[in-house]
N, C-alpha and C positions, 0 to 999 in steps of 0.2 A: 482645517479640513484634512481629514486622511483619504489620501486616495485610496482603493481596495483594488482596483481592475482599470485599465482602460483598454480602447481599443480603438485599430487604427482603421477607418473602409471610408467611406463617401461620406455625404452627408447624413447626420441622424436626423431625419424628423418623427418619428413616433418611440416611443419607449415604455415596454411593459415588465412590471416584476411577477414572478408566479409566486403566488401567495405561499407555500409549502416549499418549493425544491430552491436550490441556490439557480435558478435559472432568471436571464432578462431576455426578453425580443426588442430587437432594433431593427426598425424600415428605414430603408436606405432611400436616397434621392435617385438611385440609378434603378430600383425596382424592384432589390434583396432586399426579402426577411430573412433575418440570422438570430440562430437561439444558441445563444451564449450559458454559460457554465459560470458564474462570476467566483465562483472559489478554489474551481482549479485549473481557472484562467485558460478553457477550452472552447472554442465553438463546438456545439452538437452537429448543430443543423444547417442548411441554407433552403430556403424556398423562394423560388423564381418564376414567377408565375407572370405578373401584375406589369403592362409596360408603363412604362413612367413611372414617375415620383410614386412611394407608398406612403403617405401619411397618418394615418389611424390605425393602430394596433393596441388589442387587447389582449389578456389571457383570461379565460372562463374560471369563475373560482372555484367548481369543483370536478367539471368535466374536462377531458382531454383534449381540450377546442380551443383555438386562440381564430380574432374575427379581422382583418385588414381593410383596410380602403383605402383609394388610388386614386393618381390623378387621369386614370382610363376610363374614369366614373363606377367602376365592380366595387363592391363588399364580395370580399373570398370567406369562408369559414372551413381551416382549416383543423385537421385531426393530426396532433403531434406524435403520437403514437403509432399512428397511419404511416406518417410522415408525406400527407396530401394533400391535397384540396378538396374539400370534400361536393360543396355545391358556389356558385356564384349569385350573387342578388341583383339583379339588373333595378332602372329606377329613376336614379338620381340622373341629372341632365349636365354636369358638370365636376370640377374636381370635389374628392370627398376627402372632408379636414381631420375628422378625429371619430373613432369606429369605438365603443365601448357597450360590454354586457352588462345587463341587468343582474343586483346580484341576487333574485329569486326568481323570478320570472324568465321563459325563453324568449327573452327580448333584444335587439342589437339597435344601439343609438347611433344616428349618423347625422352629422353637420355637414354643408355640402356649399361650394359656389354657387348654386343655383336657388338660393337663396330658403331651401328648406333646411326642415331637420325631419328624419323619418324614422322611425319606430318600424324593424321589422320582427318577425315571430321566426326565429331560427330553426323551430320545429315542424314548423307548416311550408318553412320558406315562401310567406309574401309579405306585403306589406301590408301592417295592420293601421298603419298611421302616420299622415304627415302633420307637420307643425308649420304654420304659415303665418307670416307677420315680420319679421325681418325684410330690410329691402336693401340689403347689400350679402356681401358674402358671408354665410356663417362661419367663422373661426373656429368655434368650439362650444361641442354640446357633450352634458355628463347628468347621470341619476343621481339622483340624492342617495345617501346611502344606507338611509332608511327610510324614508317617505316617498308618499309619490309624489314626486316633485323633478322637473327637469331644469338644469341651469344653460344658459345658452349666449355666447358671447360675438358680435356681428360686427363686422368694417361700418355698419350704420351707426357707430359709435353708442350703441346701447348692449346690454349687458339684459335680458328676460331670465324671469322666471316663472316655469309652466307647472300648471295642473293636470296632474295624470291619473287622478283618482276613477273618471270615467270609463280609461282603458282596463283599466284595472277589472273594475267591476264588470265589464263587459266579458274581460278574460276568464272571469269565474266563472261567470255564467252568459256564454253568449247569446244565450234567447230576452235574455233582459229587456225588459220595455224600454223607452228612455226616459221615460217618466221620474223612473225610478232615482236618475240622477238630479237633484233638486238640488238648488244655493248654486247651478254656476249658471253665468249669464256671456252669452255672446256664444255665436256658434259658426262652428268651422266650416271651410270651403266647402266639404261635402257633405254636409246638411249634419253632420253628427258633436256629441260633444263629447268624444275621449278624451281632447287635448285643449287648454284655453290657458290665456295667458293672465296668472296670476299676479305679477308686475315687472314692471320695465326700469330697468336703474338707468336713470340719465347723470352723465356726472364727466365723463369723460370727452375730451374736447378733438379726440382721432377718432381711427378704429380703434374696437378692444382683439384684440388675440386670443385670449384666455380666461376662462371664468371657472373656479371651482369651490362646491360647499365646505365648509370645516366639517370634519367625521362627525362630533356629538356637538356644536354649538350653531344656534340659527346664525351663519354667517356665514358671507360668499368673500371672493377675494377676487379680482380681477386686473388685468397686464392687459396695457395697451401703448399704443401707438405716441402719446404724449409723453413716456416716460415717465407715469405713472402707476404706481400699483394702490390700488382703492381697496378698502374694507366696507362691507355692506350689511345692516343689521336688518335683519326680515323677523317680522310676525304673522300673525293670520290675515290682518288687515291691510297691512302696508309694507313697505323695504326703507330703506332712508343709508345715504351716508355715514359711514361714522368717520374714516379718517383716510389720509393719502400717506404712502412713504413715498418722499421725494428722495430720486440718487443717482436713479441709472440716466445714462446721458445718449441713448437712442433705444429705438423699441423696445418695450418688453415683450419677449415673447409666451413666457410663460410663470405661474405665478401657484404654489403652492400650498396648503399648511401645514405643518408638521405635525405627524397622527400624533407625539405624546407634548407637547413642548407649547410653550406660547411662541411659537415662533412661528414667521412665516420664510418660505425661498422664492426668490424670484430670478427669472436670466434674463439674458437680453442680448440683440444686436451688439451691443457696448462691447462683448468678450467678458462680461463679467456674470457672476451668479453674487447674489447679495442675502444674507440673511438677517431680518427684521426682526425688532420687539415687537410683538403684539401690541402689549401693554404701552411700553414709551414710544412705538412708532418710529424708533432709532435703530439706524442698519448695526450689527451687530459684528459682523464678519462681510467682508469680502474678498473674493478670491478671483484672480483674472486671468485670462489665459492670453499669449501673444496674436496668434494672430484667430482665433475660431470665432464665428459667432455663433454666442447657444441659440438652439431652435425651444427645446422642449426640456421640462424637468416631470420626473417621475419619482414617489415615493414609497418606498415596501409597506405591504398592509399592514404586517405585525415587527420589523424591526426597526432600528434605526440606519437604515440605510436611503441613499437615495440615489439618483441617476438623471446623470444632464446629458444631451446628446449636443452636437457641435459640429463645425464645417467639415471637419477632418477624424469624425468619429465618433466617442462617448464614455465616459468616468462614471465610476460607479464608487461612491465616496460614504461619508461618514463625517461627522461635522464635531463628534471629539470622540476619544479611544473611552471603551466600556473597560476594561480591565481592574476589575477592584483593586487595589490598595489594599497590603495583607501580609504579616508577617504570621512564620507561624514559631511556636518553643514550646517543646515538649509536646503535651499534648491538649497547648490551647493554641487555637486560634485568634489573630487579632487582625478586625477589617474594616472600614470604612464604608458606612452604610447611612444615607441622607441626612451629611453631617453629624451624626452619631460614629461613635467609637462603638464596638462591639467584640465581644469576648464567647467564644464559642471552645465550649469542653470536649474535645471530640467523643469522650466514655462515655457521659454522660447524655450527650447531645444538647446540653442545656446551653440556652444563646442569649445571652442578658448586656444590655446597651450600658457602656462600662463612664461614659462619659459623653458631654456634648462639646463639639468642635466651635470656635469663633467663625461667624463666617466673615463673610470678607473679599474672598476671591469667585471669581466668577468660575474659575476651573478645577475639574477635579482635584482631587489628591491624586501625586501623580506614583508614588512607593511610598515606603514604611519600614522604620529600621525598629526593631524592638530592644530594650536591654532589661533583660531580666534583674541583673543588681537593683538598678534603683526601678526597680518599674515606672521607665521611662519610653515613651515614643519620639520619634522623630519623624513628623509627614512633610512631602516637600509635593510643591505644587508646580508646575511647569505652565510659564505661561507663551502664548503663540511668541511673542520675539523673547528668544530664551533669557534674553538679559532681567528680564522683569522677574524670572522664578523664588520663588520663594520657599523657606521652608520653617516650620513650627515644633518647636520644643514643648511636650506637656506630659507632668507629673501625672500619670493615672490614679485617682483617688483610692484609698486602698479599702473603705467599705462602700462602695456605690449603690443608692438609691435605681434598683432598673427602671422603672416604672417613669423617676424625673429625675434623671443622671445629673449632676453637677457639670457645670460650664465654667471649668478649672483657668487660671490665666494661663495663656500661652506665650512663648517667647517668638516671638517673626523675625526672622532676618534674612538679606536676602542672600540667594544662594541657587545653586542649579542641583545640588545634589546633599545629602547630609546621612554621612554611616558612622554607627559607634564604632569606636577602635580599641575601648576600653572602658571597663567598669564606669570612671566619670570622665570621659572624655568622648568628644565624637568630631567627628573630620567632615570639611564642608569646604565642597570643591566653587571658589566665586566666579564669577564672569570672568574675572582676569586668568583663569583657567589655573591657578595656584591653588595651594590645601595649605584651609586652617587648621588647625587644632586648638577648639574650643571646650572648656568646662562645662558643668550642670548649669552656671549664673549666666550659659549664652559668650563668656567673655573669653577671648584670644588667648590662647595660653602659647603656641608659635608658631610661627609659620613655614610649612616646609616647601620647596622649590624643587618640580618635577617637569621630568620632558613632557611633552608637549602632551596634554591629557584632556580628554574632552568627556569622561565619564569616570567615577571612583564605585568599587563593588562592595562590599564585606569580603575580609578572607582572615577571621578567624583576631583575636587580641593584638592589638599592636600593628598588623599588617592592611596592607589594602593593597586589592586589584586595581590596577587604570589602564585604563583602554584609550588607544591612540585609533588613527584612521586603519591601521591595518594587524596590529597585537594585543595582547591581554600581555599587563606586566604587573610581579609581584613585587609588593615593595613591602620596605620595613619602614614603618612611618618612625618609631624610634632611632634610628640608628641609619636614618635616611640614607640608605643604599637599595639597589633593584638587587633581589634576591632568584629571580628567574623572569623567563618571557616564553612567549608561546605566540606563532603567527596565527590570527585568523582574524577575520575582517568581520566589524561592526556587530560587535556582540551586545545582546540586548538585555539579559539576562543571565545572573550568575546562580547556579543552586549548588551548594553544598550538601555531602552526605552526613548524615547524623555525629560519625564521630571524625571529621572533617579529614578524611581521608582520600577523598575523592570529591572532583567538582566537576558540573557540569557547566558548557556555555554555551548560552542558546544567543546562535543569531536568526536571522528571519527565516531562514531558510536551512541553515546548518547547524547540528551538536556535535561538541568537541567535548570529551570527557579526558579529564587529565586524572593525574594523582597530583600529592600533596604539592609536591616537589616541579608544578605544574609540568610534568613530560604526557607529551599525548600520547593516549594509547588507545581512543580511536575515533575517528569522522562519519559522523551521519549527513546522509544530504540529503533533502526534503522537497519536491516539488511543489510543496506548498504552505502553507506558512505556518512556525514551529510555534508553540500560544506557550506552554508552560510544561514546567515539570515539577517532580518528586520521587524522590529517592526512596526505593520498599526496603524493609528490614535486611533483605538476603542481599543485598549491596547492586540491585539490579535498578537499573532508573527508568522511571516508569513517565511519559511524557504526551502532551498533545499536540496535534496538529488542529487545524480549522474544523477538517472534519473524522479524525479518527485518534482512539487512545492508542500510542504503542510502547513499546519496552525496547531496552537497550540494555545490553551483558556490558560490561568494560571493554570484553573480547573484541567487541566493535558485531557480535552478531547483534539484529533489532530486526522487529517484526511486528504486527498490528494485534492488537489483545480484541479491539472492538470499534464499530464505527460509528461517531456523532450526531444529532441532526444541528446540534447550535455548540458552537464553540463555548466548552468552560474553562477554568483555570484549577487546576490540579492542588491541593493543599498539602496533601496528606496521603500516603499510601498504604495499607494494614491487611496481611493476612489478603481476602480479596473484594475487599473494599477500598474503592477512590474515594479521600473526600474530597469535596473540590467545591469553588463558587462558580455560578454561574455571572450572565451578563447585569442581573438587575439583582446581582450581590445577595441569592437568596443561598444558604448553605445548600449543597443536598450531596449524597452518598449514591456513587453507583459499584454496581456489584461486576466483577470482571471473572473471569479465569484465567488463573495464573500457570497452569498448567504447562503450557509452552513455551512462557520463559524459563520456569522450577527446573523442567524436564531438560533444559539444556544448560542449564547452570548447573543443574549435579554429575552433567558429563562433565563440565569444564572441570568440577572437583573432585570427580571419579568419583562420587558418591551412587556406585555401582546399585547397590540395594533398592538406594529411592527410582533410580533409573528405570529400576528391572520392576517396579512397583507402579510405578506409571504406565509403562510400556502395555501390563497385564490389565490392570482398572482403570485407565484414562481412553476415551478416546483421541487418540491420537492420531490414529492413521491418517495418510492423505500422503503426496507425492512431496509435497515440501519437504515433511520432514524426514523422508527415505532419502530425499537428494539432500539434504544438511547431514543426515548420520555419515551417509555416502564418504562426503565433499570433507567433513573432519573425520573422516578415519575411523567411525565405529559402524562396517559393516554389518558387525556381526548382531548390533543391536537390534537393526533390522528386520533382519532374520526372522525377528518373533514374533514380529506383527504382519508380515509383508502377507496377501493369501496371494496375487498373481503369481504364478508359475515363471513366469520370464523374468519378471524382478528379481524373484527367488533365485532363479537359477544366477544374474550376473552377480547379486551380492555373495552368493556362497563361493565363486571362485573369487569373487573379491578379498573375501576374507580367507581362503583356500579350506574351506568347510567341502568336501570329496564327497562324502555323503548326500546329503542336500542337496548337492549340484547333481547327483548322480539320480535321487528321486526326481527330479524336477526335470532333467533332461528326461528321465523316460518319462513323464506326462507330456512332452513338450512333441516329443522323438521329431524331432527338426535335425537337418542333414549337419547345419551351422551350429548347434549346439554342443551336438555331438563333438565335431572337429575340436571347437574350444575347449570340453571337459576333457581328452585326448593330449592336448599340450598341458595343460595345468596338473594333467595328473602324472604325466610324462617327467614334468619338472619335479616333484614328488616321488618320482620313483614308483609311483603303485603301477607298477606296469601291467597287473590284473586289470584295472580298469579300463589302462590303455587299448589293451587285447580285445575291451568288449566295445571301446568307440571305434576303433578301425574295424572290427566286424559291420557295425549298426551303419557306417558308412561304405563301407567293401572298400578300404582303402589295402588292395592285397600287397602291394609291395612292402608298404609299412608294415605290413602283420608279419610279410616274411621273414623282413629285417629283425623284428621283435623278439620271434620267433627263433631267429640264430643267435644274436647275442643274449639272449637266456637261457640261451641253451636247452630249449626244446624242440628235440630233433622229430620227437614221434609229430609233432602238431609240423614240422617243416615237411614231413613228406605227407602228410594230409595237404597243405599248401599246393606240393606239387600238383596230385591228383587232381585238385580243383583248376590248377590252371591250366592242364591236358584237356580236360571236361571244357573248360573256356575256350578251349583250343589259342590261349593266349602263349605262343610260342615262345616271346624270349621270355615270360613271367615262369616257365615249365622251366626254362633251360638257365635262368638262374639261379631258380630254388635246386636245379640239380648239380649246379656248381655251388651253393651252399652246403649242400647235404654230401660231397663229394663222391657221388654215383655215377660212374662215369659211363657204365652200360647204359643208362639212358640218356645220358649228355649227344650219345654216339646216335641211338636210337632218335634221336628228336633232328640231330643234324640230317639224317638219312632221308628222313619225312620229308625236310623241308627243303631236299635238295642239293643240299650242302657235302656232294657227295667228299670233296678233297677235304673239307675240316672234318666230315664224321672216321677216312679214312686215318688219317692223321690224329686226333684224338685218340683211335685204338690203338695205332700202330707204339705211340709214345708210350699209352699206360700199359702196354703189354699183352691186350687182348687179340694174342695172333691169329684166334682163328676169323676171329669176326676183320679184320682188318685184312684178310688172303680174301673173305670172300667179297669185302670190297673190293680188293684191289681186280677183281676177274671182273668187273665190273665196268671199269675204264675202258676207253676204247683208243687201241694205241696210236691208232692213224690221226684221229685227231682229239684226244685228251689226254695231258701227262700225268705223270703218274707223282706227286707231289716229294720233295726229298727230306727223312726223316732226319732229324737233328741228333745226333750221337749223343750229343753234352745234355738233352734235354735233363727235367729234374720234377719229379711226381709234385705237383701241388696238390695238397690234400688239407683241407679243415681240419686243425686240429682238435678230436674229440675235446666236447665240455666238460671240464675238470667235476664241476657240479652245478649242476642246472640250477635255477636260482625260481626257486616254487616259490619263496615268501616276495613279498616286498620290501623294498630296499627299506635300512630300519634308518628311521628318522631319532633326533633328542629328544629326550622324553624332559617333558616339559611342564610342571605344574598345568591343570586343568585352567582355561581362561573362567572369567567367571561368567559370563553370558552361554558360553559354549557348555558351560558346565549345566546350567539349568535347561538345555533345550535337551541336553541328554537327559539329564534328572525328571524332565515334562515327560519326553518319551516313555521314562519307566512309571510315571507319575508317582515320580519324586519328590520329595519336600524342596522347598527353595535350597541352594549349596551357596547359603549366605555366607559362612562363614570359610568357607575358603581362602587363603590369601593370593590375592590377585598376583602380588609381587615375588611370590617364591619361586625361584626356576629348580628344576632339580639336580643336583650336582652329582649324580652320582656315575656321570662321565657316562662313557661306553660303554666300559668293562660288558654288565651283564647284558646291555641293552640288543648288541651286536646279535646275539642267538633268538635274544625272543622275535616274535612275529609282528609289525607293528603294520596297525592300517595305516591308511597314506597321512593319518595326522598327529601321527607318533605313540597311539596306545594300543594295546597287548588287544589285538583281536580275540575275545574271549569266547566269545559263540561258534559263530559260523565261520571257524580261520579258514585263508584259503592256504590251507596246508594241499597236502595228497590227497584225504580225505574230501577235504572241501571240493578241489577241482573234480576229482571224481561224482561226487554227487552232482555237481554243476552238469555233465557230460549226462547223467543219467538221465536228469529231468528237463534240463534247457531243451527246446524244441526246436531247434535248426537256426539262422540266422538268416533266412529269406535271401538267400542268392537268389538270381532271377529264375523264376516259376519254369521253364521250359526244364531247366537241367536237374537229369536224375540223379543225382549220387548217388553211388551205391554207399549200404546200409551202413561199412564201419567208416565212413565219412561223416557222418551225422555229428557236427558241429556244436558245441555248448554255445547258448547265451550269452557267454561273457559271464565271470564270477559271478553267485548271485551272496555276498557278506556282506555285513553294517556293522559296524562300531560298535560295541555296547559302549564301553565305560568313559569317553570321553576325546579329546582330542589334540596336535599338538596344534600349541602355541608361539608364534613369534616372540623371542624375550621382551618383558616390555622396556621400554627405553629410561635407561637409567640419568641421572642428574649430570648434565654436562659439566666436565672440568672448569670451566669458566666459573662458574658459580658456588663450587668449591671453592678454587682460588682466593685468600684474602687480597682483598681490593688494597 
């Protein structure tokens, strides 16, 4: 038995599968319904409605409705989707055992203490029918699954079977005479015959608990209270016994049959769940848990899953692993298909049965090692106590009959695992947990002595993998030494890449992909269970989980290609086609796009071209992968796809694109934007653009600052003006000790009062007249008259040598290659493929110092902001929106901020050359 899910809450007594989603409901003894998630091991939902015990739950098999009942006496009919209740069915007079829908009809079946069973119309909400006849508790009542037929199971220690053809016919047409219904005889408590009891199974010497049909065979199965589970054969005429499984050693409580299988399940009081032959009537398995006892078993309509509920919760299991048996070489496939060997071409598609298997064991094949030399197989079979495993050597015949494949001898011996390790040799790990090495004749050629190993993989001629409780370790079966190890716990799968370069290993939950030399180079971790892989051409591994395909770079990036509804196994990966098998080992092809891992694998190998080629014909867009180019350092790829404005603007100073960021901030014209393009351009040196973010924000000190260490005196005393107009005092009176004016220094101290500093200011720079007519000013009785300093010394700005009109000249630097095509777009340019990414320019300083270079290091050809330039700027920019009250006068009228662009390109950071380390001989 594999377990798949459990879970831990009160008592389970009802349990339902939804036919399509991976979803179950479990009714709790304390009153929750819970809708569980069984494959990614999540509760969705809770609904809390219902006091007491819930015992009866359904899920509707094609609407969004599941139906409960309680021991409050209510039938709830809830909408999952709602996530409600939608109406209640009042009725019954006592507790209600087991709630299930009709699966064509708006019908809801209820077993009740009260010694009914009622038929209500989910759509009309009443009751259309009770069933009477029982005279103890009803256990449990279910529809046929095709007919009309009800099964019904009673503490009166019978076991009914009813006719519901009347209801039926009545539902089609409810004016119906009753006439019409002719062959049934006996008629129900209220004068009608919808419902009549077709036959009664006596046989069981307690109550029964549980009764239910087999899907397609006239045949019921029933759990009762003796400790017995009955099989019962019905016709049109009669029912009869056919046979008992005697096992369980207190009640049964519930009793199933397996939709594909001669099998039947049954649980019980005991703590145990038991699975039966049909055919021989012999328990086949059982499986027992400490201290729970089961209530109820439920089985999936279309898979092989099923579900027991229990004291302390409910498992959701699986009675053997579906995972074909499959090796693949080249490009054939080889898989195990109902005891047939089979050989599948992938070019071809052609799929011809290559051989027939000896049977023998009751359990699958459990792997498959292939060796191309001798076309030879090796299948090993794993049995429940692993000592018993086995495994089979067979010649594949070399012209095979497809139609009646030959049933070639095979060699059996036993073993838990068996891998070739060479042309005629192959390794076979015994119970004693040692490695043989065995010949083509099956016979011991020696024996090698390994720590402690409890699985052996393939890894290539000669070598083998062996996994301990907590590593993978390579060994050299020749020359028996460990050649490397690697920590990672309980790997369950080994894949190799084509040219055994790289290997993957899948445990339940985690991939570790190594190189040869097994070092990890990087860790997947999976919330949910890892099923298989394969390796694609471009060396990306492409793998599943339960419910989705995804891909994994080496780099350790991984991401989802596509998502499942049934777990398959991966064979083969081409171009963008998966091959893979499904669960009932049928081949099939699905088609993926590769797109998203391609696109990030030709970054990892700078294969710039296919990048910039995807980037334009793929869609690609989406936030993901703006925050991956981000996050590894290609901004600037971004760039090209990105259309929001605010993306736009962080990646261009991300990548210090001045341009870009400079369109984008003016769409944006945000106060925070501006500031940031203001520093980054600052850093840069374009102090033209700087000039135009502290306008767009009025940050005037900055501007003033700007303004004198560049030495533009004409724009510092427009500065001033504007801060007089602000009437902003000390911003007037430090742009005039910038501009070292000292007539107005004097004039601004006099305004504001400052009669001894404005006296003192004239008196020092020599302005005696203006400094006498202060001094008449003073009043000697009570203001003194301030004392000049003899020694003082003229502070004065030393004129700018030369204003500095261009921006500061950055390295001219080969054109990047993405930066190069968003320019070449702009002029709708050809692709600039062939550029070399890697060239810097060497030609130093020398000439670069005189030319003009925008902020990203190239010759501003167009619109320079020489003389010229600024001058135009001044003509046409339209003011700078200081606050609307103040007039400037006219030769105040403020430029926009440079208005230049780039033509020809931009600089580039050098790219990063090969670290000395790896230079160095080792």
């Amino acid at each position: 038995m594999l377990t798949k899910f459990e879970t831990k809450s009160a008592r389970v007594q009802g349990l339902s599968f939804h036919p399509k989603r991976p979803w179950i409901l479990t009714s709790l003894h304390n009153g929750v319904i819970q809708l569980w998630d069984y494959r990614m091991c999540t509760l969705i939902d809770k609904f809390d409605e219902h006091d007491g015990p819930v015992r009866g739950i359904d899920f509707h098999k094609q609407q969004p409705l599941f139906v409960s009942g309680g021991d409050d006496y209510k039938i709830k009919v809830w909408n999952y989707k709602l996530r409600r209740c939608l109406f209640t069915l009042l009725g019954h007079l006592d507790y209600i055992r087991t709630t299930f829908f009709h699966h064509e009809y708006p019908w809801i079946l209820s077993a009740s203490d009260d010694q009914t069973i009622r038929v209500w119309n989910w759509q009309s909400r009443t009751c259309v029918c009770v069933l009477t006849g029982h005279n103890h508790y009803v256990m449990c009542a279910q529809f046929h699954p095709s007919e009309d037929l009800v099964v019904s199971a009673s503490l009166d220690q019978t076991v009914r079977v009813w006719d519901i053809s009347g209801l039926r016919k009545k539902n089609l047409s409810p004016g119906a005479v009753e006439s019409d219904v002719r062959g049934i005889t006996g008629v129900d408590l209220f004068g009608t015959t919808d419902a009549v009891v077709k036959h009664v199974l006596e046989g069981h010497d307690r109550g029964v608990n549980w009764a239910a049909f087999h899907p397609t065979m006239p045949l019921i199965v029933s759990g009762a209270d003796d400790r017995q589970v009955k099989i019962w054969r019905m016709n049109e005429s009669k029912a009869w016994e056919v046979d008992t499984c005697r096992g369980h050693y207190n009640n049964v409580s519930c009793a199933v049959f397996h939709p594909r299988q001669e099998l039947i399940l049954s649980n019980s009081e005991d703590k145990s769940i038991r699975v039966w032959d049909m055919s021989k009537r012999t328990g086949v398995q059982t499986f027992r848990r400490d201290h729970d006892r089961f209530w109820v078993l439920a089985a999936h309509p279309n898979l092989n899953l099923f579900a027991a509920g229990h004291d302390g919760g409910m498992i959701v299991f699986k009675l053997e692993r579906e995972r074909p048996a499959y090796a693949v070489h080249g490009n054939m496939l080889y898989y195990v298909k109902d005891r047939f060997l089979r050989q599948l071409d992938f070019n071809s598609s052609k799929d011809v049965a290559v051989m027939q298997l000896r049977s023998g064991s009751k359990f699958p094949v459990f792997n498959m090692s292939y060796n191309p030399a001798e076309n030879a197989v090796l299948l090993c079979t794993r049995a429940s106590n692993l000592e018993n495993s086995t495994y089979d050597l067979y010649t594949i015949p070399k012209d095979a009959d497809s139609q009646n494949p030959d049933a070639p001898e095979g060699k059996r011996s036993s073993g838990l695992t068996a891998v070739w390790v060479a042309r005629n040799r192959f390794a076979v790990l015994d119970r004693m947990h040692s490695i043989l090495i065995k010949n083509l004749k099956n016979e011991i050629t020696k024996k090698v002595q390994v720590p402690n190993c409890d699985e052996i993989f393939y890894a290539g001629t000669g070598n083998l993998l062996l996994r301990d409780a907590d590593s993978i370790t390579l060994f050299d079966v020749q020359q028996k030494r460990t050649l490397a190890s690697v920590k990672i716990s309980k790997v369950k799968y080994v894949i190799w890449s084509a040219d055994m370069s790289h290997v993957a290993l899948l445990a339940k939950h985690a991939i570790m992909i190594c190189n040869r030399k097994l070092e990890s180079l990087c860790n997947i971790h999976e919330n949910i269970r890892v099923k298989s892989g394969a390796w694609d051409e471009s060396g990306v591994f492409i793998y599943t989980t339960s419910n989705h395909i995804k891909y994994a770079v080496t780099t350790g990036d991984h991401g989802i290609i596509r998502t499942l509804d049934l777990p398959i196994y991966v064979t083969r990966v081409k171009g963008n086609n998966v091959y893979c098998l499904d669960r009932e080992c049928r081949p099939r092809v699905l088609t993926i796009d590769p797109t998203e891992f391609k696109f990030k694998l030709a970054l990892i190998n700078r294969k710039y071209d296919e990048v910039l080629h995807m980037v334009r014909n793929a869609k690609l867009v989406g936030q993901s992968i703006i925050a991956y180019l981000q996050k590894k350092g290609y901004p600037e790829v971004a760039l090209h796809f990105v259309k929001d404005e605010k993306t736009r603007f962080s990646l261009a100073l991300e990548c210090g694109n001045i341009e870009i960021a400079l369109e984008a901030a003016k769409a944006l014209d945000d106060k925070n934007c501006w500031e940031k393009l203001g520093e980054v351009a600052l850093l840069q040196g374009n102090h033209q653009i700087v000039e135009m973010c502290y306008q767009r924000t009025k940050n005037f000190d900055r501007l003033s600052f700007l303004y004198l260490i560049t030495g533009n005196l004409e724009k510092l005393r427009k500065m001033m003006k504007i801060a007089e107009i602000r009437k902003d005092m000390s911003g007037h009176y430090q742009n005039a000790l910038y501009l070292g004016d000292v007539a107005e220094r004097v004039r601004i101290l006099k305004n504001c009062g400052q009669k001894s500093l404005a006296y003192l200011t004239a008196a020092t720079h020599g302005l005696d007249e203006e400094a006498e007519s202060l001094k008449e000013t003073f009043d000697p009785e009570k203001e003194t008259v301030p004392d000049i300093d003899p020694n003082a010394k003229l502070l004065q700005p030393p004129a700018p040598v030369m204003p500095l009109d261009t921006n500061w000249p950055l390295l001219t630097v080969s054109k990047g290659f993405f930066e190069g095509t968003i320019a070449s777009k702009g002029k709708g340019g050809a692709l600039a493929a062939d550029i070399d990414i890697d060239t810097v320019g060497t030609e130093g300083w020398g000439e670069d110092a005189e030319l003009q270079l925008d902020e990203d290091g190239f010759v501003d050809a167009g619109e320079g902001f020489g003389e010229e330039g600024l001058g135009k700027g001044q003509e046409e920019g339209g003011g700078w929106e200081v606050e609307e009250d103040l007039d400037l006068p006219p030769e105040l009228d403020v430029p926009a901020g440079p208005a230049g662009g780039a033509e020809d390109g931009f600089f580039v950071p050098p790219t990063k050359g090969t670290s000395p380390a790896q230079v160095m001989p080792n």
